[in-house]
N, CA, C and O atoms as a GROMACS GRO file, in nm:
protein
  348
    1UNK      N    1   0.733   4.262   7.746
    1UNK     CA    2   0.606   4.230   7.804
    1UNK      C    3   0.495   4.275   7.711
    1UNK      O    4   0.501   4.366   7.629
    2UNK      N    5   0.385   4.190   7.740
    2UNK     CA    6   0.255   4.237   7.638
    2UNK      C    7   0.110   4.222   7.717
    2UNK      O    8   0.091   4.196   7.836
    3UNK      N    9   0.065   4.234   7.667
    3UNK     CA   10  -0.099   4.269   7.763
    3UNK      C   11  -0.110   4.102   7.752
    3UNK      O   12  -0.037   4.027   7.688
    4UNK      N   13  -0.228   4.067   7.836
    4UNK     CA   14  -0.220   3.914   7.820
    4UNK      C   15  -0.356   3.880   7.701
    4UNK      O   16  -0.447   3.955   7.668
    5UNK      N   17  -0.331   3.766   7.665
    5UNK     CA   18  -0.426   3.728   7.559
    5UNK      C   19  -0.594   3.750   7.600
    5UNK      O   20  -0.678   3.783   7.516
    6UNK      N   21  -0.615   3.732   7.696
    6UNK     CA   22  -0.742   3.841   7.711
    6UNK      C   23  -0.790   3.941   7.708
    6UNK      O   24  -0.894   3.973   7.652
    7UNK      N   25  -0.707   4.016   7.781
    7UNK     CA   26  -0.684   4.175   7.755
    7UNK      C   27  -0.682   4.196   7.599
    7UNK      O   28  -0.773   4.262   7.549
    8UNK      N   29  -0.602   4.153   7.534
    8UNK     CA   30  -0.619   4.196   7.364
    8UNK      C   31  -0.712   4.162   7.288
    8UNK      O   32  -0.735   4.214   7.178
    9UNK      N   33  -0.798   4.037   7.360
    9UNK     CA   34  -0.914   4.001   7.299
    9UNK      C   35  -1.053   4.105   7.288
    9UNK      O   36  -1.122   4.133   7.190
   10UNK      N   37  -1.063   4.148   7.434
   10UNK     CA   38  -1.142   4.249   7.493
   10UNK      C   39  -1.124   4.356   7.406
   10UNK      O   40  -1.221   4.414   7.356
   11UNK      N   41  -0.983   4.393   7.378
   11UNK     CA   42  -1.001   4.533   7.292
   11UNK      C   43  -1.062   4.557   7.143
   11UNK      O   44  -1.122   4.643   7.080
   12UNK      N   45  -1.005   4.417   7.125
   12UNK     CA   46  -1.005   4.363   6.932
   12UNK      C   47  -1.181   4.394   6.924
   12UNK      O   48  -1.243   4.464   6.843
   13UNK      N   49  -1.230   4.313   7.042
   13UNK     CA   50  -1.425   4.298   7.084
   13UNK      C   51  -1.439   4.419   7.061
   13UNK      O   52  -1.460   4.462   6.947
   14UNK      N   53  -1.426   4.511   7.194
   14UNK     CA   54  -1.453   4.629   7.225
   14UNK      C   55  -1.436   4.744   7.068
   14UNK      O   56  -1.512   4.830   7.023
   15UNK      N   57  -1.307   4.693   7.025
   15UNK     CA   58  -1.270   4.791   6.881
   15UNK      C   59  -1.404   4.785   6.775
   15UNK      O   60  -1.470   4.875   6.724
   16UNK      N   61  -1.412   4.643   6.765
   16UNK     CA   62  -1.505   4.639   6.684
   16UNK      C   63  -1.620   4.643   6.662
   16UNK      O   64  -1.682   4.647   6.556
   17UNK      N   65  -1.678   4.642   6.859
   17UNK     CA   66  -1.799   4.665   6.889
   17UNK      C   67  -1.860   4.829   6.884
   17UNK      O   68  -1.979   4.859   6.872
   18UNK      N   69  -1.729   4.937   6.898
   18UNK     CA   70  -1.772   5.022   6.879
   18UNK      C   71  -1.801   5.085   6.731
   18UNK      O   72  -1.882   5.177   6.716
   19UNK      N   73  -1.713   5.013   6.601
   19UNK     CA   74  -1.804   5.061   6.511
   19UNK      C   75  -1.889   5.018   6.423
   19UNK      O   76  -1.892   5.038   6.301
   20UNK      N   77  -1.961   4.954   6.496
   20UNK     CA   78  -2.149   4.886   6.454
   20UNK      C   79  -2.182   4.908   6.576
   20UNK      O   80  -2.271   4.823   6.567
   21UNK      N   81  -2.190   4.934   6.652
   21UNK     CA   82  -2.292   4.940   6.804
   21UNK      C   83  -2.234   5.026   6.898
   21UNK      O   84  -2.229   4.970   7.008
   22UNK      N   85  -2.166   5.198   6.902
   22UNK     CA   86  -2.108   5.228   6.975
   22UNK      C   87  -2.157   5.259   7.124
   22UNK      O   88  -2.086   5.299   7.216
   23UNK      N   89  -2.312   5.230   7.128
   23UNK     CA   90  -2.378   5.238   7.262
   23UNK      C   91  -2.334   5.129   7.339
   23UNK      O   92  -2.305   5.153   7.456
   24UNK      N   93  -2.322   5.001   7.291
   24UNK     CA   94  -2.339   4.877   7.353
   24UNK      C   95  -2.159   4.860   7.367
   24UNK      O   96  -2.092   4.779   7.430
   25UNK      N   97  -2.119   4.978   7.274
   25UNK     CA   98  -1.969   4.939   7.333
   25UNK      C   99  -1.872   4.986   7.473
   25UNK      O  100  -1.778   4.950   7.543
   26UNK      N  101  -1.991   5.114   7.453
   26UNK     CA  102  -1.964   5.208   7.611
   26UNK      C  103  -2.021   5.123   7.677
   26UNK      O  104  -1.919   5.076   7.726
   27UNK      N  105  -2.111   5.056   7.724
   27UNK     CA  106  -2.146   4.959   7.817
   27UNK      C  107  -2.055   4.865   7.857
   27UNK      O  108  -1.996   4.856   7.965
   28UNK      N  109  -2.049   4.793   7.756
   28UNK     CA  110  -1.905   4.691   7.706
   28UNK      C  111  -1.797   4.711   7.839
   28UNK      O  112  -1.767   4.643   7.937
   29UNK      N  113  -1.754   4.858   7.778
   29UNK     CA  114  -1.593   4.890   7.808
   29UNK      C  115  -1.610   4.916   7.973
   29UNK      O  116  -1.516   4.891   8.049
   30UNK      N  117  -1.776   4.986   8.036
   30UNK     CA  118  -1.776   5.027   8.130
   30UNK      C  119  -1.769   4.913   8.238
   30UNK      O  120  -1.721   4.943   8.347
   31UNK      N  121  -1.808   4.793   8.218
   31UNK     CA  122  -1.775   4.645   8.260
   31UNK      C  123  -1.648   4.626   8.247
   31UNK      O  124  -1.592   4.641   8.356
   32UNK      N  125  -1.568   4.597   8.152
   32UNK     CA  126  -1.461   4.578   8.115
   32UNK      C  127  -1.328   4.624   8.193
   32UNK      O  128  -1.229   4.568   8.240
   33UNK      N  129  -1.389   4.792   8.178
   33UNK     CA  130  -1.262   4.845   8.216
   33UNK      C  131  -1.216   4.761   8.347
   33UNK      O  132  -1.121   4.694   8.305
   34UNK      N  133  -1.234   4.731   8.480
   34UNK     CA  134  -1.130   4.692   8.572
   34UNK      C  135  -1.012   4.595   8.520
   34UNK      O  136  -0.892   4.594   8.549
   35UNK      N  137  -1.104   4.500   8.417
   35UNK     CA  138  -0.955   4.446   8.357
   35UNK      C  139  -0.861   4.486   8.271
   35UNK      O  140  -0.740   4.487   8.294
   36UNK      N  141  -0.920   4.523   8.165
   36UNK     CA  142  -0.812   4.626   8.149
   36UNK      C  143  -0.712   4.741   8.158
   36UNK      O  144  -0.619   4.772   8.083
   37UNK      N  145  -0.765   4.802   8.285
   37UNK     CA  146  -0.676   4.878   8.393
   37UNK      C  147  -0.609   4.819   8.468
   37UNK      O  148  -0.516   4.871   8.528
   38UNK      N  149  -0.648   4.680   8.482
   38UNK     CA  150  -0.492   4.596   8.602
   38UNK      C  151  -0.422   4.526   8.469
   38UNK      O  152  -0.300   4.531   8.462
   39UNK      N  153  -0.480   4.474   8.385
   39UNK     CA  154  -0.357   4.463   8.263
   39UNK      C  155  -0.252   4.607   8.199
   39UNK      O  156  -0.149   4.601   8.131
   40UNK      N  157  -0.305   4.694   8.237
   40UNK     CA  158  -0.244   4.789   8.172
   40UNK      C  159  -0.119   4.848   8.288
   40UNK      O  160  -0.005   4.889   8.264
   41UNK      N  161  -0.197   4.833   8.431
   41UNK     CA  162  -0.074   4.854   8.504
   41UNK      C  163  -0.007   4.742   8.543
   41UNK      O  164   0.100   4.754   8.603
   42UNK      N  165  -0.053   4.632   8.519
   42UNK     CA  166   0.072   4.503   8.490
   42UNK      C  167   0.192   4.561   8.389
   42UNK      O  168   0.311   4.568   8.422
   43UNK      N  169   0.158   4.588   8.303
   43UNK     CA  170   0.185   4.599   8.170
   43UNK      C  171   0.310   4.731   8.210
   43UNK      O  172   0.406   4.765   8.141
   44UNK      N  173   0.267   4.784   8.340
   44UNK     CA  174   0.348   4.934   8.334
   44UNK      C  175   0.503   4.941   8.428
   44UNK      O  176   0.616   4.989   8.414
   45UNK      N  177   0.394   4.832   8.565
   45UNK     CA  178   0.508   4.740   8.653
   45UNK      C  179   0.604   4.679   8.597
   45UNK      O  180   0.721   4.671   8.634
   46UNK      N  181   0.555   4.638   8.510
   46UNK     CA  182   0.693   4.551   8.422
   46UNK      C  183   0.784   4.633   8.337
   46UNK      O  184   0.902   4.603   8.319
   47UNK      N  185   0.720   4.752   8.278
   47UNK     CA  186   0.804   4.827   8.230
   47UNK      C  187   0.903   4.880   8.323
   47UNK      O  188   1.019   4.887   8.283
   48UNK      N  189   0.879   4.913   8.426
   48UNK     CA  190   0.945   5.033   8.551
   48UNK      C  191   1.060   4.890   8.609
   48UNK      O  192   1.181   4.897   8.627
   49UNK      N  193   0.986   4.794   8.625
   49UNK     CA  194   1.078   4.683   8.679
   49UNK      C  195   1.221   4.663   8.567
   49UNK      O  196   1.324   4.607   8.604
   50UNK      N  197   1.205   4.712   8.450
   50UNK     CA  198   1.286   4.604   8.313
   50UNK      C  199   1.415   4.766   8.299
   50UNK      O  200   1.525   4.761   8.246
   51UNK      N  201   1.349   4.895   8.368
   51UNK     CA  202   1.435   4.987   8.368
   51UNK      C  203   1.480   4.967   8.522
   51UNK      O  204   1.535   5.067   8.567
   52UNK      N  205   1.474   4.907   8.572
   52UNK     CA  206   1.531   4.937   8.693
   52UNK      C  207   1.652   4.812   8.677
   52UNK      O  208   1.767   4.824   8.717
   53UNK      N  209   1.606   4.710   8.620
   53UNK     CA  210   1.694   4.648   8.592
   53UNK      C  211   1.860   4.649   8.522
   53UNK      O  212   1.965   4.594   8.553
   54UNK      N  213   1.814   4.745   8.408
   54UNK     CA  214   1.886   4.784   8.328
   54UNK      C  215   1.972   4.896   8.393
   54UNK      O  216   2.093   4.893   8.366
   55UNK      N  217   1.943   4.962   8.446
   55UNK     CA  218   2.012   5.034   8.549
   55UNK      C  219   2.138   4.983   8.650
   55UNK      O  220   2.253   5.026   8.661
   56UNK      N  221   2.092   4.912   8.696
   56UNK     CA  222   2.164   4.753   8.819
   56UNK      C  223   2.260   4.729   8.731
   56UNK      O  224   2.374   4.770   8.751
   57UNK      N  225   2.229   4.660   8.622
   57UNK     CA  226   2.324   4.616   8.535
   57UNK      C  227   2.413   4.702   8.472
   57UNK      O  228   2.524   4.657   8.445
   58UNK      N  229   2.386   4.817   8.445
   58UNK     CA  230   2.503   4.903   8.383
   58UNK      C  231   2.566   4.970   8.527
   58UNK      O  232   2.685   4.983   8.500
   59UNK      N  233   2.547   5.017   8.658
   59UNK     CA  234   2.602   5.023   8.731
   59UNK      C  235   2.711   4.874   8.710
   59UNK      O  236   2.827   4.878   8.670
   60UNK      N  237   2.660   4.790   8.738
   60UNK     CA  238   2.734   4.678   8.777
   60UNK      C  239   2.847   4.640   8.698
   60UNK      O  240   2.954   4.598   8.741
   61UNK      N  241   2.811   4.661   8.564
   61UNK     CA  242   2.928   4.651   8.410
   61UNK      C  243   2.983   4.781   8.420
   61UNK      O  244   3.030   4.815   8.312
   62UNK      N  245   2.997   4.872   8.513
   62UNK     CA  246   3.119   5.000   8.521
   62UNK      C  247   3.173   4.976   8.659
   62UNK      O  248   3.255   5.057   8.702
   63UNK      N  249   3.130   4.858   8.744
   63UNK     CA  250   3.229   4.852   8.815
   63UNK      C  251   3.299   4.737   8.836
   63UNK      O  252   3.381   4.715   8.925
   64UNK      N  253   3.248   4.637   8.714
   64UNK     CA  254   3.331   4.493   8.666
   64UNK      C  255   3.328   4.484   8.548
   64UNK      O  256   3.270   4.392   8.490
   65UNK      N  257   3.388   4.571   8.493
   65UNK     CA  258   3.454   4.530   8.300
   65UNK      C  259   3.432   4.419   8.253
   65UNK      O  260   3.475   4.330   8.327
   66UNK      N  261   3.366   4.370   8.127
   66UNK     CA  262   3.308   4.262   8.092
   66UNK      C  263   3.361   4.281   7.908
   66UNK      O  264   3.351   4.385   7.844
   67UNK      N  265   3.422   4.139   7.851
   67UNK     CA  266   3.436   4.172   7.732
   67UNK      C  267   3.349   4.216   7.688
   67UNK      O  268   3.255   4.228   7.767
   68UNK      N  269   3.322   4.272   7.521
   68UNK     CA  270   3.232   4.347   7.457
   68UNK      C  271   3.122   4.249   7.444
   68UNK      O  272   3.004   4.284   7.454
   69UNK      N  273   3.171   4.083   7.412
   69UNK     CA  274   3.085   4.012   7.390
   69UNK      C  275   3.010   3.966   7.526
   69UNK      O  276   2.902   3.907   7.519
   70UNK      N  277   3.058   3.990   7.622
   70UNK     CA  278   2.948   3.949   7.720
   70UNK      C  279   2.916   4.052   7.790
   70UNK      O  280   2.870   4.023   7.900
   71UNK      N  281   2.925   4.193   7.761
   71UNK     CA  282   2.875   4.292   7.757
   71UNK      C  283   2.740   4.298   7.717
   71UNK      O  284   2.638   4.326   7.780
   72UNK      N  285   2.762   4.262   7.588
   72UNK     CA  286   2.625   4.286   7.506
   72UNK      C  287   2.526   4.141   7.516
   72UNK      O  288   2.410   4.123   7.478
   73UNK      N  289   2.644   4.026   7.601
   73UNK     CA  290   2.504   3.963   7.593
   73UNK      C  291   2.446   3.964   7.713
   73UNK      O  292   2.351   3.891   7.742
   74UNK      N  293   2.496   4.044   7.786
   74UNK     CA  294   2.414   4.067   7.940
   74UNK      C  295   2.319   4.162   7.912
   74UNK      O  296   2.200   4.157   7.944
   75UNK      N  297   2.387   4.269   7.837
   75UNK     CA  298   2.264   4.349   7.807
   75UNK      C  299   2.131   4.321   7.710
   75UNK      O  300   2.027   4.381   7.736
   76UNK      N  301   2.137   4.226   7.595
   76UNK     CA  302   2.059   4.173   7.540
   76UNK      C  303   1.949   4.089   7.636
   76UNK      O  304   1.830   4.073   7.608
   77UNK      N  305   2.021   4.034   7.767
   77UNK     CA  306   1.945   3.979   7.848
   77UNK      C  307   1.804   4.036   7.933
   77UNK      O  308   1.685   4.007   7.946
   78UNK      N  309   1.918   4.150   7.986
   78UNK     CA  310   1.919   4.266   8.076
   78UNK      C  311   1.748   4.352   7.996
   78UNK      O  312   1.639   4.370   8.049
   79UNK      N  313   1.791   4.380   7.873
   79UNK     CA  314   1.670   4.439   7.819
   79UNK      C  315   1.615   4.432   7.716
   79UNK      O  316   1.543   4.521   7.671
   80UNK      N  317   1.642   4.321   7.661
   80UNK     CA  318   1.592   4.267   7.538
   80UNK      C  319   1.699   4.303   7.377
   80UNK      O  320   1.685   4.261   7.262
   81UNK      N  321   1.796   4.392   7.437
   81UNK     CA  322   1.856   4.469   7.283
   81UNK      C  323   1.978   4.483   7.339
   81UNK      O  324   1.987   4.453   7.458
   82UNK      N  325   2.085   4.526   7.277
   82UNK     CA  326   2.206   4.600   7.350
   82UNK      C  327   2.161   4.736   7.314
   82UNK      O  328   2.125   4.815   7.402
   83UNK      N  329   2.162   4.774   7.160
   83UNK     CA  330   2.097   4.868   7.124
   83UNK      C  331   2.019   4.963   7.139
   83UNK      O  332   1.899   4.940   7.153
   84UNK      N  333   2.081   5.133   7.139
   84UNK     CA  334   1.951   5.189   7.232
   84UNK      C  335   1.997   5.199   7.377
   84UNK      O  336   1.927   5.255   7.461
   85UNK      N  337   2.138   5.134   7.412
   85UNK     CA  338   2.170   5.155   7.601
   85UNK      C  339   2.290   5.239   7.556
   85UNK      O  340   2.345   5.223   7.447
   86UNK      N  341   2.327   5.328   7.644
   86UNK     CA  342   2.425   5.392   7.645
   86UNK      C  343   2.509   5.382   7.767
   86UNK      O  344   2.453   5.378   7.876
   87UNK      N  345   2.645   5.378   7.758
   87UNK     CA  346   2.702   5.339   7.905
   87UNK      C  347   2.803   5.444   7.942
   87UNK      O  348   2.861   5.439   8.050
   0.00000   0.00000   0.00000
């Protein structure tokens, strides 16, 4: 998951507004911020959701044995990598 293309626009703005104009960038951001606080806890939901997932799934592959190869491609599914899961 990634912030959405607005949200990154706002910051790239905001980044660059603060160094030539850092008054007008605190203003900026003080508007701003509500969206980028519900993008950021979008951004966090999805994280907590993608481990909870990954969880489900390795419960589930220790109590139905899966070759190595569709092991790893559930888990590639499951969380983007096999790599990095430990079972």
């Amino acid at each position: 998951m990634s912030l959405s293309p607005l949200a990154r626009q706002v910051i790239r703005d905001l980044t660059q507004l603060l160094e030539s104009h850092p008054r007008a960038a605190l203003e900026s951001l003080r508007i701003a911020s509500p969206v980028l606080i519900e993008a950021l806890q979008r951004l966090g939901n999805d994280a907590l959701d993608r481990v909870q997932v990954e969880i489900q799934l390795l419960a589930w592959l220790a109590k139905y044995p899966q070759s190595e190869q569709a092991r790893e491609e559930l888990l590639e599914i499951g969380h983007g990598s096999p790599e990095g899961i430990s079972s």
